[in-house]
N, C-alpha and C positions, 0 to 999 in steps of 0.2 A: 553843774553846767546845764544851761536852760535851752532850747533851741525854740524859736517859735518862728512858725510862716505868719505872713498877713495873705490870707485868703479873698479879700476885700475885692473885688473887680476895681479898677483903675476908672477915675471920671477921667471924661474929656472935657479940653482945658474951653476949646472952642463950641459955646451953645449951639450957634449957629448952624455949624456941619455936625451936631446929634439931632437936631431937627431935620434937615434931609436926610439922613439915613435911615430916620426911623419913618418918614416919608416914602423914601423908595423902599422899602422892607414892606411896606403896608401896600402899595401899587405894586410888586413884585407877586404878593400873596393874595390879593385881587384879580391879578392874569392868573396867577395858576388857578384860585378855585375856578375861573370863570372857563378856563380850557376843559377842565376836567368834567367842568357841569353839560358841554356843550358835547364832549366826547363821548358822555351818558346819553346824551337825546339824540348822535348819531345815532348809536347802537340799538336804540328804542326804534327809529326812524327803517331802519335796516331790516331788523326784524319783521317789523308790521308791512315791511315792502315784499319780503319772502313770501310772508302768508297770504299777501292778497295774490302774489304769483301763482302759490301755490292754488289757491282757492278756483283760478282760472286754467289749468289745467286740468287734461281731459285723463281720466281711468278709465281703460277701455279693455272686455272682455273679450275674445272672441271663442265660439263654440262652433265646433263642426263636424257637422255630421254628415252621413252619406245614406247614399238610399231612401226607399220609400218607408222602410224598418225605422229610420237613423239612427242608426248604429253608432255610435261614436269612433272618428279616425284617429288612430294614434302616429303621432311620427309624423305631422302633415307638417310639411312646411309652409309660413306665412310670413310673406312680405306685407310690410307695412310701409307706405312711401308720401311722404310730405314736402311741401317748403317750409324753411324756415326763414320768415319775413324779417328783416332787418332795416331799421331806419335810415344809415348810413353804410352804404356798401354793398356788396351784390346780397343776394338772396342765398342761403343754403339746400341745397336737396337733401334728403334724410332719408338713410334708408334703413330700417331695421330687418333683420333674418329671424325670424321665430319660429321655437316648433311649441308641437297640441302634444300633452301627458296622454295618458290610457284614458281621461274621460273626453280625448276632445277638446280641452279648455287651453286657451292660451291667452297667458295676461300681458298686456302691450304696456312700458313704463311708460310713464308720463310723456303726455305729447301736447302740443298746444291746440287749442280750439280751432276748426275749419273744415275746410277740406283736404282728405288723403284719401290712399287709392290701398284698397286692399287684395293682395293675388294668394290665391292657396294651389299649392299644386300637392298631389298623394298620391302614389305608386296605384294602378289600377281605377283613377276617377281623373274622368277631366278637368282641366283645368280652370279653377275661378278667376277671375279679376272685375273688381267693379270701386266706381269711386263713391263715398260715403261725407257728409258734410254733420259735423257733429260739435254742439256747443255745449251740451251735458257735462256734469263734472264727470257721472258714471254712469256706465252706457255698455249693455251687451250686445251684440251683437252677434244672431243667428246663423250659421251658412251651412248649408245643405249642400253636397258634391252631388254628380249624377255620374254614372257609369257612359263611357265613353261607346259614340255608335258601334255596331261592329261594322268591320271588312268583310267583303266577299271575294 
């Protein structure tokens, strides 16, 4: 006893509708490459918009010292205060809390180019505040505390 399949794919009886199909099978496969090629030069487009972001924000150091010696202040706390400007809809205030390590140095993250207003205040020195307008990508910034007058 023999058994055999016909493997054969089945024609279709009507040329006419294998002509459309394989029509739309070829416009079906035409939208997708063209979606996915487009989906590519988002993501290209996205990128190159991070980094030119990136390239225009501001690194900003800040260093503080005290006295005529300058000594380096540990533990200082540093307010950093900006807007942030928006095309539609109010404006943001921003306010960052920072402190200075043992040398003094405190690094501010990323902030946008402009004007912001720097205040340091340290146990035993009077208190800083001044406003700074900075369009540098990186940029230190110096600040010397003074010792507070005495009372009599």
């Amino acid at each position: 006893m023999r058994v055999s399949f016909d493997l054969r794919v089945p024609r279709i009886v009507n040329d006419a509708s294998s002509g459309v199909k394989a029509s739309l099978y070829l416009i079906s496969f035409l939208i997708l490459f063209l979606a996915v090629a487009a989906n590519g030069q988002d993501k290209n487009a996205d990128a190159k918009a991070r980094a030119d972001a990136d390239a225009k924000d501001v690194r900003l150091t800040i260093v503080v010292t005290g006295g005529e010696d300058k000594k380096p202040i540990d533990s200082a706390s540093v307010y950093v205060r900006y807007v942030e400007e928006h095309k539609h809809g109010k404006d943001k205030k921003i306010e960052m809390n920072l402190k200075t390590n043992q040398l003094g140095v405190c690094h501010v993250p990323v902030i946008p180019p402009g004007k912001f207003v720097i205040q340091v205040i340290a146990d035993g020195w009077k208190t800083y505040g001044e406003y700074y307008d900075v369009n540098q990508i990186e940029q230190t910034i110096n600040i010397t505390l003074v010792r507070p007058p005495k009372w009599y």
